[in-house]
N, C-alpha and C positions, 0 to 999 in steps of 0.2 A: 457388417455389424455396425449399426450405429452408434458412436462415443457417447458416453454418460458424460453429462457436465456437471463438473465438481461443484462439490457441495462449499457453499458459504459459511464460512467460519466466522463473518463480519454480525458483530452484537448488531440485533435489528433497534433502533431506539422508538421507545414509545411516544407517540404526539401528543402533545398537551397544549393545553389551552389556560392560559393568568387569566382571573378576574378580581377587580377589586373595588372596595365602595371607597372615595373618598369624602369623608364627614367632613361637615364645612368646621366645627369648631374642635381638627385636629391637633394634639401636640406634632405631630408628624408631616415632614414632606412628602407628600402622596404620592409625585414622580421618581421621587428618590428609590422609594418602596418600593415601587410595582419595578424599578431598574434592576434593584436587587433581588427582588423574587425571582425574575427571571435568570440573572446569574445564576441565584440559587440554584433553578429547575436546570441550569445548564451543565451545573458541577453534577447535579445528577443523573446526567447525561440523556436529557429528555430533548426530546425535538420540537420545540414552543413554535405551536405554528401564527399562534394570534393573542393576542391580548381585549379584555374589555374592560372599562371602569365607567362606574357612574357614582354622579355628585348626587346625596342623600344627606338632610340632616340625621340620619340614623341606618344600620343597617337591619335588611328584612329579617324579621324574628325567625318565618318559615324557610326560606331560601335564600338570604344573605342578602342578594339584590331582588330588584322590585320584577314582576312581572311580565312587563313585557323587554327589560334586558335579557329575562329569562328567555323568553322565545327566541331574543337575536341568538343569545349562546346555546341553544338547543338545533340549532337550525346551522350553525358554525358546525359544531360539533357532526352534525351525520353527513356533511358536507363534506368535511375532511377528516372523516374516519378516524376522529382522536379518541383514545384512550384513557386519556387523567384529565382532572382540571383540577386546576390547583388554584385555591384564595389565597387572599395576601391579609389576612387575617385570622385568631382562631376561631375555628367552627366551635358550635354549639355541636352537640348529640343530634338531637331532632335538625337543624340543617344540615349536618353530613348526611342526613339518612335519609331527609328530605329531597335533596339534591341527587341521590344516589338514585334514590327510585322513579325521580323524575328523568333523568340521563340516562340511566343503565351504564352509567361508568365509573371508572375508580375517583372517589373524592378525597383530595391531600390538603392539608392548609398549610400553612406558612412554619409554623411550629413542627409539625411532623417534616417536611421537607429540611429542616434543620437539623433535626433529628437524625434523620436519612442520610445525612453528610457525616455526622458525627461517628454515626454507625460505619461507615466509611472510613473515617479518617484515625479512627481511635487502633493506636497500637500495643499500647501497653496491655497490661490484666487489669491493672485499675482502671485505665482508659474505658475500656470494655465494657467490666459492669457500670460502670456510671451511665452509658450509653444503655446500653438495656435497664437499668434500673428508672432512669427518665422516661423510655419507650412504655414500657409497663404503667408507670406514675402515669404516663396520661392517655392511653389507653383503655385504663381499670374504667374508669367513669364512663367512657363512649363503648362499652363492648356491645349494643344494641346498636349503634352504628357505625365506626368506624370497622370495629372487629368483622363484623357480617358479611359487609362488603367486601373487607380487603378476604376472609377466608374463601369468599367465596367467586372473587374473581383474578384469585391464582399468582403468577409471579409478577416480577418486575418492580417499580417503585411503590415504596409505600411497605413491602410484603417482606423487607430486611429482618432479621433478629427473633423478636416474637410475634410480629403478624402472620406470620408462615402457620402460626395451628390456630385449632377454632377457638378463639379467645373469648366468646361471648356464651360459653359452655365450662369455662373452667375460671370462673373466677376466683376459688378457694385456691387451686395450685397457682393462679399470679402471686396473691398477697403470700402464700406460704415462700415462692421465689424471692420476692423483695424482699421479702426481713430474715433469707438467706445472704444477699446480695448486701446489706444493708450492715449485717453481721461481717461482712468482709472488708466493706469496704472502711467498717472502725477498727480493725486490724489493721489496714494499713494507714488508715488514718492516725492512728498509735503510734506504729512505725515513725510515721514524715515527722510528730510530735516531738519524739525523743530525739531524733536530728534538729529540729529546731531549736530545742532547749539547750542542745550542745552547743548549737553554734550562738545562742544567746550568752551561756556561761564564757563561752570563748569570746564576748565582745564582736563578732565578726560581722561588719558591715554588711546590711544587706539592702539588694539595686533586685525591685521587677521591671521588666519589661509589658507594655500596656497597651492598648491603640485599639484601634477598628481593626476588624478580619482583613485580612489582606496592605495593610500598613506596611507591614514590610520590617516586622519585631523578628520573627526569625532569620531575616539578612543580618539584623544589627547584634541579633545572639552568636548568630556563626562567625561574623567580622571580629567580634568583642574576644570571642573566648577560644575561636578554632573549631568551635565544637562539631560540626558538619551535622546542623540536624536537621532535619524536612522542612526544604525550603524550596517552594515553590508560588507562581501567580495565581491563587485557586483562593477559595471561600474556607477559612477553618483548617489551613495548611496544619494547625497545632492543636493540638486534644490533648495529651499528652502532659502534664507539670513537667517541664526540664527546668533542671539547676546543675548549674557550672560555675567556678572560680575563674575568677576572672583577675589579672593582676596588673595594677595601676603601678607608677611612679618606681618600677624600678625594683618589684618584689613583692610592695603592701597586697594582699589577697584580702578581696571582696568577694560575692556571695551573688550572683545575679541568675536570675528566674524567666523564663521565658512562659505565657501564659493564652489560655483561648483567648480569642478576638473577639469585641465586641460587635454588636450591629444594631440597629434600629428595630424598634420591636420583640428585643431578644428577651423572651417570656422567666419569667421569673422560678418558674418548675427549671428552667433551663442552667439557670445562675445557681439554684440550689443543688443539682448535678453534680456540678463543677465545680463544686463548693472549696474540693482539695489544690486544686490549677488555682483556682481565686485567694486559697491562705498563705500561699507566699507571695501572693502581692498584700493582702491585709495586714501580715510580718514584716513587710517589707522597711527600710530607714528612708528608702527612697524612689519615689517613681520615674522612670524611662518612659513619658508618654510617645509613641511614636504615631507619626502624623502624613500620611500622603497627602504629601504639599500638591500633587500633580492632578488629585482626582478635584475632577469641576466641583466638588460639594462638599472639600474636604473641611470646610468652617461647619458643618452642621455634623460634621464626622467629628470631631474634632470635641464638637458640644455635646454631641452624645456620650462620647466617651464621658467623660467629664460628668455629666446627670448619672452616670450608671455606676463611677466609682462613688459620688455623691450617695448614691442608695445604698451603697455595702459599709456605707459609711469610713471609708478611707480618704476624703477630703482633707483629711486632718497632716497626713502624711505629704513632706515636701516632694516638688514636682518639676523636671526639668524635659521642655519641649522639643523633639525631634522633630521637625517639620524635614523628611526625608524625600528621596526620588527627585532632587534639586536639578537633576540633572534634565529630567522632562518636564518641569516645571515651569509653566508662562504665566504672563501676567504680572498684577504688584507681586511683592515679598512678601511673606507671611509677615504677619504680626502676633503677640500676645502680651499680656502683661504679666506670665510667669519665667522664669530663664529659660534660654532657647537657644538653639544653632538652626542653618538652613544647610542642611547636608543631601550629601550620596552615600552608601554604602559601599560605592566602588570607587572612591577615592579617597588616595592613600591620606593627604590631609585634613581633609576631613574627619577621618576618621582619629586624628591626633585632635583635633578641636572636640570631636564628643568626649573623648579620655581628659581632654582640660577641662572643660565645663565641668565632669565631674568630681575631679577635681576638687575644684572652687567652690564646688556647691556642698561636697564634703564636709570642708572646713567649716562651712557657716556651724553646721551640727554638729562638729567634733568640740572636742575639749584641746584648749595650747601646752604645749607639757615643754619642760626644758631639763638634760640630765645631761650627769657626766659621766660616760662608760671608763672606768681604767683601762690600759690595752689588753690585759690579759683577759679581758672577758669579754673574750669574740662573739661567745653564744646570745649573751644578752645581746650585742648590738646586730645581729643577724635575726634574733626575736622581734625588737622594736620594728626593723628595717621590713619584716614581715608581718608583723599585726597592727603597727600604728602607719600613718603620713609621715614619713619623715622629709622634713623641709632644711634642712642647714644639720650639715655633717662635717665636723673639722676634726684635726687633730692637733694636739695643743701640747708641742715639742717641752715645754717646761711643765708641765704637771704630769705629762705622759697619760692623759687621758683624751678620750673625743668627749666634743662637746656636739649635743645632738638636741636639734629642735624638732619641734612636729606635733601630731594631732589625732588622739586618742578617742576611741569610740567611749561617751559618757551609757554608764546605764542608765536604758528607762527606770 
């Protein structure tokens, strides 16, 4: 009798093919882009067999790229039996549908593939609906194209969360979804409120953490506060708002936030999502920019971040530079002209250097305060010792009290 050979349990990945136009008078690094798409398609575990791009001052209204790119990527495509193609920009309606029916295969662009991760990486409930509530937001509008295709050419990427039913036959049950979802997500957005205004009332210093996707903000949350949260080398490790206490100088408890990563081209349906991950950095007293010293391009990562806090309008809020991963780091030294360390996350001094900078940078925004505790009033001085800076602690044998300096959070 002849042996059956066992069945493969190994995820088959589907092949995909980047394409992308670079316009001559972009705000964007075009190489940088298309590098990231492909991470992108890779955290989504697609099997990128090729890439194409062409220089346009403009991209094709009907098919994104001009004509005869089209033939080379059609002619790739049945050659190597790929499945997706994914743009590094967002489709229109009529070019996903365009493209759809010119290829006969799944079309993803850059926005939905980020989505796809989101979908992915989000663990919480609020995580969750945010992620579907985005998916639907930009779905509603393409259910003649994006929907049709993806209903109708089955699982795999792209087909996460609500792609899976026929979207372009129910568009009254989306919108009724959303302003269910929508309705939820102001419950907890109420929730996070009433915490913030506590910890307002309570003066309580508050530090977000900020950078580019993959910076390396939740190595420096878990090193800072112990917290052990998802921390891994991946695109979008964090979805999720965490806030943890964090305690500086020996007791003082501060307030720090770990929040999504940014990236290049990150669409602006995207930032209004995540709108709740983003208000405790807009609440924030102070930002933690963190900064992959190590990646070749990290000066335009670095500017990015920086234009995109600039749009939520948080420029205003003081900023101290991580330039991190010091340790794979060649070439000059970083520089900027805001406060800064050149660190690792896996070095133990270093990690005393980030706790001083902040420190220092504290101070500039606290208030000077100077009292004098009698000794019988332990509590008050174990209160200061916990909600202000305290800098100079003595005890003053002839009055029988401490004399206590330090540095109080002023209200806005």
């Amino acid at each position: 009798m002849q042996k059956q050979k066992p069945i493969s349990t190994k995820k088959v990945r589907e092949k995909a093919v980047l394409i992308g136009v670079d316009l001559y008078q972009s705000e964007y690094d075009f190489d940088s882009t298309m590098q990231e798409l492909e991470a992108l398609a890779n955290t989504c575990e697609l099997d990128v067999k090729g890439d194409f791009s062409q220089r346009k001052n403009f991209v094709d209204q009907r098919y994104y790229v001009g004509k005869g790119k089209l033939q080379e990527i059609e002619d790739f495509i049945e050659f190597h039996e790929i499945d997706v193609l994914v743009a590094n920009d967002e489709l229109t309606t009529a070019q996903s549908k365009n493209l759809n029916q010119r290829l006969g295969i799944k079309i993803i662009d850059r926005t939905q593939l980020i989505l796809e991760i989101f979908a992915l990486r989000a663990k919480s409930r609020e995580g969750q609906l945010q992620v579907e509530y985005a998916q639907l937001d930009y779905l509603l509008p393409r259910l003649m194209g994006h929907g049709k295709s993806l209903s109708r050419l089955g699982g795999g990427i792209g087909t996460r969360g609500p792609g899976e039913t026929k979207l372009e036959t129910d568009r009254r049950h989306i919108r009724t979804r959303m302003t269910e979802i929508r309705r939820k997500l102001e419950e907890v957005s109420a929730h996070r409120e009433r915490y913030r205004q506590k910890r307002d009332q309570q003066d309580i210093f508050q530090i977000a953490l900020v950078g580019y996707t993959n910076a390396g903000k939740s190595s420096w949350f878990n090193t800072l506060t112990e917290a052990g949260t998802y921390e891994k080398d991946q695109l979008f490790a964090t979805l999720d708002p965490k806030t943890r206490q964090l305690k500086l100088n020996e007791g003082f408890e501060v307030v720090i936030s770990d929040t999504v990563g940014f990236i290049q081209k990150l669409p602006t349906t995207l930032i209004e999502a995540f709108k709740s991950t983003l208000e405790e950095a807009k609440r924030a007293d102070m930002l933690l920019h963190v900064v992959d010293a190590s990646h070749p391009d990290y000066k335009s990562q670095y500017d990015t971040v920086n234009d995109l806090i600039k749009t939520l309008d948080m420029d205003n809020i003081p900023q101290i530079v991580l330039f991190n991963k010091r340790d794979l780091h060649s070439g000059p030294r970083p520089v900027t002209n805001k406060p800064m360390v050149f660190v690792s996350s896996k070095n133990e001094d270093d990690i005393e250097k980030v706790k001083s900078i902040l420190i220092s940078q504290m101070k500039e925004q606290m208030t000077y305060y100077q009292i004098e505790v009698p000794s019988h009033e332990a509590k008050q001085l174990y209160d200061l010792k916990q909600h202000t800076l305290v800098t100079y602690l003595e005890f003053d044998e002839m009055t029988n009290k401490y004399k206590v300096e330090g540095y109080k959070k002023y209200r806005k």
